[in-house]
KOLSE-543939 format. One record per residue: residue number from 1; residue in one letter; x, y, z of N, C-alpha, C in turn. Coordinates in Angstrom, 2 decimals, decimal comma. Layout:
ATOM     n   res        nu        nv        nw       cau       cav       caw        cu        cv        cw
ATOM   NUM     A         X         Y         Z         X         Y         Z         X         Y         Z
...
//
This chain:
ATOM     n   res        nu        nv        nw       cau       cav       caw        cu        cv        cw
ATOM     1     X    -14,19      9,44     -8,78    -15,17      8,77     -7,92    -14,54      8,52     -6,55
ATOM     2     X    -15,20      8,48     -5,27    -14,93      8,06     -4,28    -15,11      6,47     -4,03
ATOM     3     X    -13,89      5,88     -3,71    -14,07      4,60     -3,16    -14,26      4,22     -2,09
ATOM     4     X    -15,15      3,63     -1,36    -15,64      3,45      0,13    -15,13      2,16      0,95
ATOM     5     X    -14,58      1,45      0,08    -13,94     -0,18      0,49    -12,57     -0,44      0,32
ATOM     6     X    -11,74     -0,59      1,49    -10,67     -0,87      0,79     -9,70     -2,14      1,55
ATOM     7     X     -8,44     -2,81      1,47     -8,03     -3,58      1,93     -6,77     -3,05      2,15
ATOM     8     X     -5,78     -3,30      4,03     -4,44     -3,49      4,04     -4,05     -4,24      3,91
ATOM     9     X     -2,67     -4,82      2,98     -2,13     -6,28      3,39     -1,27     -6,00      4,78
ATOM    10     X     -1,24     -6,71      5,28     -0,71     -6,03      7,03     -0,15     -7,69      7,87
ATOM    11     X     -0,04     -8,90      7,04     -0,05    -10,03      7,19      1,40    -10,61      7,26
ATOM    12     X      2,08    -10,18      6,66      3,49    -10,21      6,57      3,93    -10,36      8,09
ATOM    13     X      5,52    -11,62      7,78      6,64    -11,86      8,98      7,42    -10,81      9,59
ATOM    14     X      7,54     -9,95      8,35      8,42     -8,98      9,28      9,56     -9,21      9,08
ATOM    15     X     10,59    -10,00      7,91     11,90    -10,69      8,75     12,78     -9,86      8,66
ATOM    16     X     12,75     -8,68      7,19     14,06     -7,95      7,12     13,83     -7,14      8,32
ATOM    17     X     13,02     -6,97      8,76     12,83     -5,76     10,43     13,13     -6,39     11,65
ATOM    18     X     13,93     -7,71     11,67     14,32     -8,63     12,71     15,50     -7,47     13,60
ATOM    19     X     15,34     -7,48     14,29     15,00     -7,89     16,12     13,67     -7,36     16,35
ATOM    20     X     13,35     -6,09     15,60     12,11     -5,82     16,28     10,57     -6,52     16,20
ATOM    21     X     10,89     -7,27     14,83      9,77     -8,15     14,93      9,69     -9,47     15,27
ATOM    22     X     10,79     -9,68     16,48     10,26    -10,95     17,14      9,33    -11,01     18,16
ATOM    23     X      9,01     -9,65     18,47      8,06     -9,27     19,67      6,98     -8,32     19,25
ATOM    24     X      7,04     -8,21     18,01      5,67     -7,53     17,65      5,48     -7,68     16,34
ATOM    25     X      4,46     -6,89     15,56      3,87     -7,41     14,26      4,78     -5,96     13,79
ATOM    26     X      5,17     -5,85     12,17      5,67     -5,35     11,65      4,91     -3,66     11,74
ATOM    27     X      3,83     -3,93     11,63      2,76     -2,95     11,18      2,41     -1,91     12,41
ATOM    28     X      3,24     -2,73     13,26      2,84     -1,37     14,75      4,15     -1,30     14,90
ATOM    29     X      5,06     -1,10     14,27      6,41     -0,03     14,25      6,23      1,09     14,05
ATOM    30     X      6,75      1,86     14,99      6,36      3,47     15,09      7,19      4,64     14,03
ATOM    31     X      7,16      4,75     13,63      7,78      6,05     12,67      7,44      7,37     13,48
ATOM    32     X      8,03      8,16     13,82      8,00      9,50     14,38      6,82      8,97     15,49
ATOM    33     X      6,83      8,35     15,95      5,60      7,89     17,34      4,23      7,42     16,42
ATOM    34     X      4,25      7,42     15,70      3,03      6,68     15,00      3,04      5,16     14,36
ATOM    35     X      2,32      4,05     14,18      2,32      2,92     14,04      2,16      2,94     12,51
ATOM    36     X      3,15      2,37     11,34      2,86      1,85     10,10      1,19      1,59      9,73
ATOM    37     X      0,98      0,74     10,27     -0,54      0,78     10,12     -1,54      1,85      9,63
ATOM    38     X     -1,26      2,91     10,68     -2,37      4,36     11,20     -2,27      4,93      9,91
ATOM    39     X     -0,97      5,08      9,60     -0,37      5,68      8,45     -1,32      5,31      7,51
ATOM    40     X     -1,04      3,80      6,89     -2,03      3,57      5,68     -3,25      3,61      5,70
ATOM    41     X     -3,97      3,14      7,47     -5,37      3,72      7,66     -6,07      5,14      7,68
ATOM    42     X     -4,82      6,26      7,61     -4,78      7,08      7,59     -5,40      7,77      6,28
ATOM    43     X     -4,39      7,33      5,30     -4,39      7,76      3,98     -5,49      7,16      3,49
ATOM    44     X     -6,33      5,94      3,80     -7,58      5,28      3,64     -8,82      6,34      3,71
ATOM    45     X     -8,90      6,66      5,42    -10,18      7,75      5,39     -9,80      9,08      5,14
ATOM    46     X     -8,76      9,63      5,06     -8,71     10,86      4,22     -8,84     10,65      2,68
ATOM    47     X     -9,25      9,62      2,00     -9,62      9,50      0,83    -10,92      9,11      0,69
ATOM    48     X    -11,78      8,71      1,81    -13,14      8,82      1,93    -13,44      7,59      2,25
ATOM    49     X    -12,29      6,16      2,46    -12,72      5,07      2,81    -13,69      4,71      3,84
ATOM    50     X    -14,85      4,12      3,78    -15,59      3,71      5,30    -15,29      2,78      5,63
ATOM    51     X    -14,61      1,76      5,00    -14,62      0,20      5,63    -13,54     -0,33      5,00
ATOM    52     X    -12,47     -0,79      6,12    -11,13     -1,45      5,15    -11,04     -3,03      6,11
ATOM    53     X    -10,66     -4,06      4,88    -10,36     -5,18      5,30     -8,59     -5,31      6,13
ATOM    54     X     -8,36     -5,25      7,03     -7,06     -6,04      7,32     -6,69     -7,57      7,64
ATOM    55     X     -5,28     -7,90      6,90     -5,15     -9,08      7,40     -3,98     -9,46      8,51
ATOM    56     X     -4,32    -10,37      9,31     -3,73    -10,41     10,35     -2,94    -12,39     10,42
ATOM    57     X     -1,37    -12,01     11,01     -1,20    -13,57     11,03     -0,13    -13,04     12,22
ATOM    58     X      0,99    -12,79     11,80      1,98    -12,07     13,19      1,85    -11,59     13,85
ATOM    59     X      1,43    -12,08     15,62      1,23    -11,41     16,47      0,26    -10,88     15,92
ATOM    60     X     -0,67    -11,79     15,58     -2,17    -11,44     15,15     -2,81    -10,74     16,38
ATOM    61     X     -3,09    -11,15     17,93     -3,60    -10,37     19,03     -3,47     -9,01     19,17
ATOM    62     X     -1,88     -8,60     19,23     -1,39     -7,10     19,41     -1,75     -6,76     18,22
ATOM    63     X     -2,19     -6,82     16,89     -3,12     -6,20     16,23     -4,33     -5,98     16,21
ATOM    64     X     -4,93     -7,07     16,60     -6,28     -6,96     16,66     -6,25     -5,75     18,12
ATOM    65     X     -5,72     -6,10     18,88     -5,83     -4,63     20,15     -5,87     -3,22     19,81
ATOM    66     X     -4,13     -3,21     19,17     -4,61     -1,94     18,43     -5,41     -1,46     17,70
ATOM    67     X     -6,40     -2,31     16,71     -7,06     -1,96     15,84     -8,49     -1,48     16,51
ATOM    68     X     -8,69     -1,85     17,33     -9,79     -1,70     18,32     -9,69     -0,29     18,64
ATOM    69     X     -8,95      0,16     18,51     -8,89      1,57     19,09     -9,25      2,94     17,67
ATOM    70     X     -9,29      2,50     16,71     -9,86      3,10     15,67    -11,18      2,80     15,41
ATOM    71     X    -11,60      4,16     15,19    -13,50      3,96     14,67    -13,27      4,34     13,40
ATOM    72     X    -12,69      5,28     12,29    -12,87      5,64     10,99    -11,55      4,93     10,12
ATOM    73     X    -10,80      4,06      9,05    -12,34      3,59      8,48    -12,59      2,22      9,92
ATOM    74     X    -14,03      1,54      9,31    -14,30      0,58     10,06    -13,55     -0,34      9,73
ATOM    75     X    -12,92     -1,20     10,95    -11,82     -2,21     10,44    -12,74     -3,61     10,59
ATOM    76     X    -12,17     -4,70      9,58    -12,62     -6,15      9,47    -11,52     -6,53      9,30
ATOM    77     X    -11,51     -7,67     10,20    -10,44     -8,53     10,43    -10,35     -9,68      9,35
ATOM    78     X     -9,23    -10,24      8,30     -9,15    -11,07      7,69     -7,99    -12,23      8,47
ATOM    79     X     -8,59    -13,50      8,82     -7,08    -14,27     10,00     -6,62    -15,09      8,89
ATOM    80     X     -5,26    -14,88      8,91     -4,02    -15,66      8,44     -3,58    -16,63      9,01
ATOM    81     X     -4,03    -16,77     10,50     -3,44    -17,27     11,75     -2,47    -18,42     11,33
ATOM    82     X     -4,12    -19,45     10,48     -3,56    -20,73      9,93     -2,80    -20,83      9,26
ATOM    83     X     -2,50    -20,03      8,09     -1,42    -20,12      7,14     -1,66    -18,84      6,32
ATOM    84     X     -0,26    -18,04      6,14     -0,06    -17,03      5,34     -0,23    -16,99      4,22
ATOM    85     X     -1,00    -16,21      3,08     -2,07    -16,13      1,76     -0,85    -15,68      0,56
ATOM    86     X      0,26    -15,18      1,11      1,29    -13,90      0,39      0,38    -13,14     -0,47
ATOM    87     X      0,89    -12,46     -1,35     -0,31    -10,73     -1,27     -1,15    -11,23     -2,08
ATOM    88     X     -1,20    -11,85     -3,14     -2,63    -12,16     -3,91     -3,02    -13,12     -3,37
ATOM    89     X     -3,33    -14,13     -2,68     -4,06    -14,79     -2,15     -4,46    -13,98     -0,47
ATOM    90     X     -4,20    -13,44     -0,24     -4,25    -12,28      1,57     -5,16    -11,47      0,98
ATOM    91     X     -4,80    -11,00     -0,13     -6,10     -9,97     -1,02     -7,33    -10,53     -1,29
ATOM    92     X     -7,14    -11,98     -2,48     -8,19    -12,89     -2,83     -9,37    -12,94     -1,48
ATOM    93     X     -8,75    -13,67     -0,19     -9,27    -13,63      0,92    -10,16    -12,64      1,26
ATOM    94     X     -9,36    -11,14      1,46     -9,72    -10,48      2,48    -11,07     -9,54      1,66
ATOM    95     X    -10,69     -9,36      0,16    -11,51     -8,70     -0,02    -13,04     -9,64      0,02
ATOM    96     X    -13,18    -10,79     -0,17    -14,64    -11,73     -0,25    -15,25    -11,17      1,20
ATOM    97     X    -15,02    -10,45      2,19    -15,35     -9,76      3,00    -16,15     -8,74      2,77
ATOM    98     X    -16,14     -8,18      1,58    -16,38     -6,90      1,05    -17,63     -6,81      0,01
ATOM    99     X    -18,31     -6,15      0,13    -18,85     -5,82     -1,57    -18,56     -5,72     -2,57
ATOM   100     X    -18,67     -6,64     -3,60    -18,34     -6,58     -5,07    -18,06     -4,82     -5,42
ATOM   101     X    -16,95     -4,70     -5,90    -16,90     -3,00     -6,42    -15,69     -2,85     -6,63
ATOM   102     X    -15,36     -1,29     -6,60    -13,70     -0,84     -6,62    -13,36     -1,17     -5,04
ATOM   103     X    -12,10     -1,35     -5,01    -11,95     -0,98     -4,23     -9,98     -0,41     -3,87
ATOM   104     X     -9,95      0,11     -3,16     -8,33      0,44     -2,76     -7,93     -0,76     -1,94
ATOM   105     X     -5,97     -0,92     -2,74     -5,50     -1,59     -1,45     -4,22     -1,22     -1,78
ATOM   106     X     -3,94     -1,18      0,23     -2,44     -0,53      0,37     -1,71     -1,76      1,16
ATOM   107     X     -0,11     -1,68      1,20      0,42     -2,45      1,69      0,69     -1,50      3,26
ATOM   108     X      1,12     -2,25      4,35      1,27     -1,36      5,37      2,65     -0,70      5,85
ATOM   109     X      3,45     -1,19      4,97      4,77     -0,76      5,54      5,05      0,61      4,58
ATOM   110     X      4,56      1,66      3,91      4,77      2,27      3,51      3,69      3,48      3,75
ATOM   111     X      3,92      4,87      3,64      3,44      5,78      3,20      3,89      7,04      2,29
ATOM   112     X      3,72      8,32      2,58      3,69      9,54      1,53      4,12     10,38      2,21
ATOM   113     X      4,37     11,66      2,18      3,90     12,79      2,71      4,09     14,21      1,52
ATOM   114     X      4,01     15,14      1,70      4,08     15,73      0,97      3,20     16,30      0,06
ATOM   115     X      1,77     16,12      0,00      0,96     16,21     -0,36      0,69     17,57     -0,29
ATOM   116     X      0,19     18,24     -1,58     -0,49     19,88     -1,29     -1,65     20,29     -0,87
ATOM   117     X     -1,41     21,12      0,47     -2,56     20,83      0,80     -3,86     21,68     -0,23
ATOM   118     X     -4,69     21,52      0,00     -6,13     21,88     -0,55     -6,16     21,36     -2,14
ATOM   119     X     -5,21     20,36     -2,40     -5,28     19,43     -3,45     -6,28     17,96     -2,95
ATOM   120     X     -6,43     17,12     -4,19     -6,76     16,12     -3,81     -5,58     14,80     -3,38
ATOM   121     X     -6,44     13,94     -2,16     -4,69     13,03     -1,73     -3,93     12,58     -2,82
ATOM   122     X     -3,58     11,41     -2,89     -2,96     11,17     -3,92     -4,26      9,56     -3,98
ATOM   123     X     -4,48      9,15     -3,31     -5,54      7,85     -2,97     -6,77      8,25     -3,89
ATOM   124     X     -6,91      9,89     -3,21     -8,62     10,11     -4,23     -7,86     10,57     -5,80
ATOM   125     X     -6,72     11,01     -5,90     -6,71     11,03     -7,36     -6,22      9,60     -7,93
ATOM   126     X     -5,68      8,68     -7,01     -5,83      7,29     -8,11     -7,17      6,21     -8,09
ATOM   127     X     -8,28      6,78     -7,23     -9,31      6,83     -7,62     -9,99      7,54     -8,86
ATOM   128     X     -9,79      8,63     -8,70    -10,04      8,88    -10,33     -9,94      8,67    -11,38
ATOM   129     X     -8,46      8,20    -11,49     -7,75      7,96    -12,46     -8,03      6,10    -12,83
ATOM   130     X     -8,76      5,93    -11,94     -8,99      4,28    -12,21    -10,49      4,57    -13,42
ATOM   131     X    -10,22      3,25    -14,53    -11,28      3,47    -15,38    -11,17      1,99    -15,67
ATOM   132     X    -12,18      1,56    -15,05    -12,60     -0,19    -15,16    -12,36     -0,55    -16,42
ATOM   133     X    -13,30      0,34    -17,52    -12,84      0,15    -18,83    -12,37      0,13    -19,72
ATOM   134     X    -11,08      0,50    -19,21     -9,51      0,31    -20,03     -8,77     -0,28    -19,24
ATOM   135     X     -9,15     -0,45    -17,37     -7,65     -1,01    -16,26     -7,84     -2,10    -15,57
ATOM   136     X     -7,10     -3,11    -15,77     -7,53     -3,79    -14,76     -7,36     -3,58    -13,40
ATOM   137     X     -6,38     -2,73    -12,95     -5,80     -2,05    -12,08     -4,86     -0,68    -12,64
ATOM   138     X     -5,00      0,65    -11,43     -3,83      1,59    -11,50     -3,55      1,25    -10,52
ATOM   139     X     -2,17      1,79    -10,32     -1,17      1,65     -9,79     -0,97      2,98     -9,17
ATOM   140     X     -0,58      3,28     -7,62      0,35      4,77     -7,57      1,49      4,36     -7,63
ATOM   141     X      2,57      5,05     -8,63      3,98      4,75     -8,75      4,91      6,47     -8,57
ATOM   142     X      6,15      6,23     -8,06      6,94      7,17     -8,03      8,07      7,38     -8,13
ATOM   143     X      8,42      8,47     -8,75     10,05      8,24     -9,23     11,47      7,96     -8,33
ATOM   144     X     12,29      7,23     -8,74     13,03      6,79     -7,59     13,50      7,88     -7,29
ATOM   145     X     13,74      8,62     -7,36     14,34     10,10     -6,48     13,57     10,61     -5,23
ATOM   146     X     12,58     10,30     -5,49     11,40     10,61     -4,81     11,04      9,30     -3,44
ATOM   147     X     12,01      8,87     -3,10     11,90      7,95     -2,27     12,72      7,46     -1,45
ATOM   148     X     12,69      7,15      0,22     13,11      7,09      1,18     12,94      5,48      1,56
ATOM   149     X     14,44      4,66      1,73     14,21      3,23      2,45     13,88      2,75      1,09
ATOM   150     X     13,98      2,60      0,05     13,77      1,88     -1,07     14,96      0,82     -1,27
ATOM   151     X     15,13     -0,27     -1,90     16,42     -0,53     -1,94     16,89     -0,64     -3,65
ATOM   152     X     16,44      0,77     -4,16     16,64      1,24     -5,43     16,63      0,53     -6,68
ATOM   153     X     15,46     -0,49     -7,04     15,11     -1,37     -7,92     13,45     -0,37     -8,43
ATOM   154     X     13,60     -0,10     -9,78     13,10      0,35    -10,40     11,63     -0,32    -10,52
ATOM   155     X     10,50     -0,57    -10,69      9,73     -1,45    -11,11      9,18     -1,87    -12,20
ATOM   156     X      8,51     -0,31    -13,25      8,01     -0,20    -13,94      8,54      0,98    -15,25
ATOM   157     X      7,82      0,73    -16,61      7,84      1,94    -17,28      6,71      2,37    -17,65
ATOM   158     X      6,62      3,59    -17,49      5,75      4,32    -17,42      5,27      4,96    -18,84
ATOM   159     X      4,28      4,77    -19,48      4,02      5,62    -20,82      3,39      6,75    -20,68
ATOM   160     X      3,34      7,69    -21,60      2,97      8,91    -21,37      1,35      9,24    -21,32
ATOM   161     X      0,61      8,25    -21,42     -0,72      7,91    -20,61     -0,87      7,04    -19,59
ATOM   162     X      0,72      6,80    -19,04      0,23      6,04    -17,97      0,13      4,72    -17,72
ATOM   163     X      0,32      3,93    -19,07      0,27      2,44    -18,98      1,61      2,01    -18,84
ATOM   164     X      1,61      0,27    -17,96      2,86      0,20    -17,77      3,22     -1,23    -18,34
ATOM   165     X      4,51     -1,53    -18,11      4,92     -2,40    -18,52      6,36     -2,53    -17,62
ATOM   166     X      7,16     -3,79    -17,73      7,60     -4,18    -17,24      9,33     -3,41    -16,86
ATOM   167     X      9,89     -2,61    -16,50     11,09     -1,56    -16,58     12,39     -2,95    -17,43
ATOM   168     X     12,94     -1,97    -18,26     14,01     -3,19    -18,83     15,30     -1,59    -18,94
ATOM   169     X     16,48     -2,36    -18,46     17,63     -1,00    -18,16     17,23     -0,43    -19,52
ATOM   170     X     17,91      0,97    -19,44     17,67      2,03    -20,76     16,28      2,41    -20,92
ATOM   171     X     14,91      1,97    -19,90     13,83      2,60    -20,62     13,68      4,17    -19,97
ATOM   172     X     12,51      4,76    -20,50     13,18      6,90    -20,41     12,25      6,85    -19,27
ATOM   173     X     11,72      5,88    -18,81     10,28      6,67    -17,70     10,28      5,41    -16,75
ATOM   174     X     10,79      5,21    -16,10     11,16      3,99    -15,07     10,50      4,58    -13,46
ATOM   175     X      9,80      3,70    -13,11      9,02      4,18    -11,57      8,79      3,00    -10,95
ATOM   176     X      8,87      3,53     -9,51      8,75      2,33     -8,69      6,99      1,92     -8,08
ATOM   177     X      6,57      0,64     -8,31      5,08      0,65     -7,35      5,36      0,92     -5,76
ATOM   178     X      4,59      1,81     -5,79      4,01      3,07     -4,07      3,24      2,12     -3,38
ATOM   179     X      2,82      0,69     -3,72      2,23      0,19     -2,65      0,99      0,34     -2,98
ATOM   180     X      0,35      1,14     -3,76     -1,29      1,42     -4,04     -1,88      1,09     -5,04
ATOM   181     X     -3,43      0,42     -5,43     -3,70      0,11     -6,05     -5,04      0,12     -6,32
ATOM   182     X     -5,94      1,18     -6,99     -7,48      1,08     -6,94     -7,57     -0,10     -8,16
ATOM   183     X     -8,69     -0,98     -8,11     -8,95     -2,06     -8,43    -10,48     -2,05     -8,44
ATOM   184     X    -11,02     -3,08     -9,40    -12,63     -3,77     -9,29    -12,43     -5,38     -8,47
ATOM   185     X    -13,38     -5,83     -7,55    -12,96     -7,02     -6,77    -13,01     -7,88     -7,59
ATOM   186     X    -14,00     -7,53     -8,83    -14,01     -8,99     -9,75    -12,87     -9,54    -10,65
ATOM   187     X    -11,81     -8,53    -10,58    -10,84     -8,97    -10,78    -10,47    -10,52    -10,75
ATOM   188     X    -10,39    -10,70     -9,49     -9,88    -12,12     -8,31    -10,34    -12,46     -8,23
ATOM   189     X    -11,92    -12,74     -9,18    -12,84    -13,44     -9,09    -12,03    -14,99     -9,65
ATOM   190     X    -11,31    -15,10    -10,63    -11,09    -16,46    -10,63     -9,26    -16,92     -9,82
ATOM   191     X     -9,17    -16,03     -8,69     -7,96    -16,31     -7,81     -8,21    -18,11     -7,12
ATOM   192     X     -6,95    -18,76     -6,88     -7,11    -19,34     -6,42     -7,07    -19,53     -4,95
ATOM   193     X     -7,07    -20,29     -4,13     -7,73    -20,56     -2,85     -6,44    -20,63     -2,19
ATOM   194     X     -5,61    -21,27     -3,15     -4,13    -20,96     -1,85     -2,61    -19,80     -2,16
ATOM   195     X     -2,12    -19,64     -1,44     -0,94    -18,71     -1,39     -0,24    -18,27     -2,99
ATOM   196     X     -0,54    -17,25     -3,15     -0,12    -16,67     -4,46      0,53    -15,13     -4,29
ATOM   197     X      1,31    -15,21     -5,36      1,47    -13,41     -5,36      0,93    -12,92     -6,24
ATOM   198     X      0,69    -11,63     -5,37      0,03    -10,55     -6,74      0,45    -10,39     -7,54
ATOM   199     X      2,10    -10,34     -7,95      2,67    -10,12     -9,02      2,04    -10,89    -10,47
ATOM   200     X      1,19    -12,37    -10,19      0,85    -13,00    -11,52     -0,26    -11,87    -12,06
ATOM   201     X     -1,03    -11,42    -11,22     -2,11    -10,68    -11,54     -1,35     -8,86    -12,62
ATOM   202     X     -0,44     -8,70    -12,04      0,10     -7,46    -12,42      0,36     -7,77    -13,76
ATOM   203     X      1,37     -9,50    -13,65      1,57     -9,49    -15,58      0,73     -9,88    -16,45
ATOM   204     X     -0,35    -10,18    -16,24     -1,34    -10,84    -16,77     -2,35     -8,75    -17,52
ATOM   205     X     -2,00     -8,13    -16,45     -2,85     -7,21    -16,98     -1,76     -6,36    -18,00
ATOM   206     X     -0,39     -6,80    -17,84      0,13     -6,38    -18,45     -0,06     -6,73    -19,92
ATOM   207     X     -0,16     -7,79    -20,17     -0,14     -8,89    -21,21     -1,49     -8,31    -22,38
ATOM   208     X     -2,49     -7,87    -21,12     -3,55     -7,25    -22,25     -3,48     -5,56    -22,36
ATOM   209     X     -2,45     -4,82    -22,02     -2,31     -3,78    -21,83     -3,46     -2,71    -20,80
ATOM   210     X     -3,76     -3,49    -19,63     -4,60     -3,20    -18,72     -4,27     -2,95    -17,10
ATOM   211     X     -3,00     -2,71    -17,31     -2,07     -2,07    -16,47     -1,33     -0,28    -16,36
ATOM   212     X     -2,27      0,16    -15,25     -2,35      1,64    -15,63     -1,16      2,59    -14,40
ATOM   213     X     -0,69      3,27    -14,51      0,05      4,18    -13,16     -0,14      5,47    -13,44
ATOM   214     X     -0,22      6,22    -11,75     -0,19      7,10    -12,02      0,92      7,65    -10,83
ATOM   215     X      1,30      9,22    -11,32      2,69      9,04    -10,44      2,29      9,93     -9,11
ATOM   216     X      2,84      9,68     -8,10      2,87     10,03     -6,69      2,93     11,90     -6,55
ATOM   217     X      2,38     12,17     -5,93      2,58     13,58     -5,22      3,22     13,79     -4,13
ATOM   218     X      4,20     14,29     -3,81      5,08     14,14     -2,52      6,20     12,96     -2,37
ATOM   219     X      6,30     12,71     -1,45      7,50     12,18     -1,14      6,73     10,47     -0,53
ATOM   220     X      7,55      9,80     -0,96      7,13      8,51     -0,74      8,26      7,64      0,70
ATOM   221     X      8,17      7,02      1,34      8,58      6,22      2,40      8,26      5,45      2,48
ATOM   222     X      9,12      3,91      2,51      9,00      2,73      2,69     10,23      1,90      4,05
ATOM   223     X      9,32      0,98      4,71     10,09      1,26      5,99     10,01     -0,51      6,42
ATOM   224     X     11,53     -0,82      5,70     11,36     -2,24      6,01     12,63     -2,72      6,52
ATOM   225     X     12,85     -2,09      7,26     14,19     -2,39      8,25     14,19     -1,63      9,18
ATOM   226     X     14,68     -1,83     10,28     15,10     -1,31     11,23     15,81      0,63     11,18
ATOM   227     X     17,11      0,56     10,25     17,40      1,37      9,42     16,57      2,41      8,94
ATOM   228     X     15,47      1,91      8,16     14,75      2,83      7,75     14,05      3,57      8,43
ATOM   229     X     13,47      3,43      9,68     12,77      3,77     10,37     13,29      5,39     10,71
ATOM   230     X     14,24      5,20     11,11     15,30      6,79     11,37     15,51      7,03      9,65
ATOM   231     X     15,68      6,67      8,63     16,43      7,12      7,08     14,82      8,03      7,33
ATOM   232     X     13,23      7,75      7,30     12,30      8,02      6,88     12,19      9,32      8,22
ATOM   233     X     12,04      9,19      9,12     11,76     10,39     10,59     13,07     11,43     10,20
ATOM   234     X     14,15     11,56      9,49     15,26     11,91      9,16     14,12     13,08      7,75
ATOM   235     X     14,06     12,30      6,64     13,22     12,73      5,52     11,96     13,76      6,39
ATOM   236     X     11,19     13,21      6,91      9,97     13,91      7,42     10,55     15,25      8,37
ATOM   237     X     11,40     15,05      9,27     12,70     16,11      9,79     12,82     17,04      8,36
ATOM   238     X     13,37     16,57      7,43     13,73     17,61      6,14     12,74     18,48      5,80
ATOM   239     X     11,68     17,88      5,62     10,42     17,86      4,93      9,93     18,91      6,15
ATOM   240     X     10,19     19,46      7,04      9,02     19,85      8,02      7,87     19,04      8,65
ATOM   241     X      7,77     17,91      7,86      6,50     17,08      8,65      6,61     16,89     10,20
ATOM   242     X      7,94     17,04     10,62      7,84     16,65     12,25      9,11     17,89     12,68
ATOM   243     X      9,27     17,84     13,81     10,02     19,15     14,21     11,01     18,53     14,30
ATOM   244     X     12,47     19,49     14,23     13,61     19,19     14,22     13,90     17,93     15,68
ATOM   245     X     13,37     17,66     16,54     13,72     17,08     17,41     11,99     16,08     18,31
ATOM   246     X     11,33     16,09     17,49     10,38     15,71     18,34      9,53     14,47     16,98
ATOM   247     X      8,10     14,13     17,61      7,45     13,07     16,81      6,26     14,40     16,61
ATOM   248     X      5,50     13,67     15,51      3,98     14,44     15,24      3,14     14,60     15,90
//
């Protein structure tokens, strides 16, 4: 199925990316000349998104500017200004913006590449792979080999349909969460009103075995330091995504 709604968390301090985020929001750090952001808005409407919630608290303005400058998907602003939600309560928030349904949500400091082309992204196949009536959520997850700027902490294990559970050393199928997550909003229907992490929501679906992954296509990048920024334009350099000496 195609999902048409989706949410960035994009709300975050920024701190491990300190110096550069004392003067700007994390999410308009450029990777090969492009802004973190574009990236995940990117991977949004090439999966057919029309309308994504972002949330904004750091140098909330210079986001809202840039965001202005995109027409596909349509952006809605969720403000943090007053006080930061951390990811399940920034989610809880942003999606009540939205229409009751599935919907996608990505974090912004990460993306992919690698994808084949005249395949489906990897967004519309964990759309597919989402089935309300066995998940409370999938997950895109990917193997740590398969990843750039990570700081090599495993997340999950992976079963051979896909359900997960919590990684404990020695398990055979260990993967990290990609940041992605197709979801139903009624999920968070009973979230509470102030600052939470998503993580309670992850073990809770664990608990009823309603925790699903599926694994990544291509190469995954996560870009939360300074450091990484060149470790990932370095990878995409390997990869052909950008030319030996230039941006995209």
């Amino acid at each position: 199925m195609t999902i048409h709604h989706a949410m960035v968390l994009a709300a975050g301090l920024g701190t491990r990316m300190r110096p550069i985020t004392e003067t700007m929001p994390k999410p308009l750090v450029k990777v090969a000349g492009k802004a973190l952001i574009d990236y995940a808005l990117d991977h949004l409407q090439q999966a057919g998104v029309t309308t994504a919630v972002v949330n904004l608290h750091h140098f909330a303005d210079q986001m809202q500017a840039h965001l202005k400058s995109r027409d596909h998907p349509r952006i809605i602003l969720s403000d943090e200004q007053a006080a930061l939600m951390n990811s399940g309560g920034g989610l809880a928030k942003g999606i009540r913006l939205l229409p009751t349904g599935p919907i996608l949500v990505m974090n912004a400091d990460l993306f992919w590449i690698g994808e084949a082309a005249g395949n489906k992204t990897n967004l519309q196949r964990l759309a597919d792979f989402f089935d309300p009536a066995r998940m409370d959520m999938a997950m895109l997850c990917v193997s740590l080999a398969r990843t750039t700027g990570h700081n090599g902490k495993v997340d999950f294990q992976m079963a051979e349909d896909g359900r997960l559970t919590r990684y404990q050393p020695g398990d055979s199928h260990g993967v990290v969460y990609a940041g992605a997550i197709a979801m139903h909003s009624s999920l968070l229907d009973d979230a509470p009103e102030e600052a939470f992490n998503l993580n309670i929501y992850f073990d809770r679906a664990i608990a009823r075995g309603r925790l699903y992954g599926l694994e990544l296509e291509g190469h995954w990048l996560t870009v939360g330091t300074p450091e990484a920024i060149g470790e990932a334009e370095d990878e995409m350099r390997r990869q052909g995504v950008i030319p030996a000496n230039g941006n995209l």
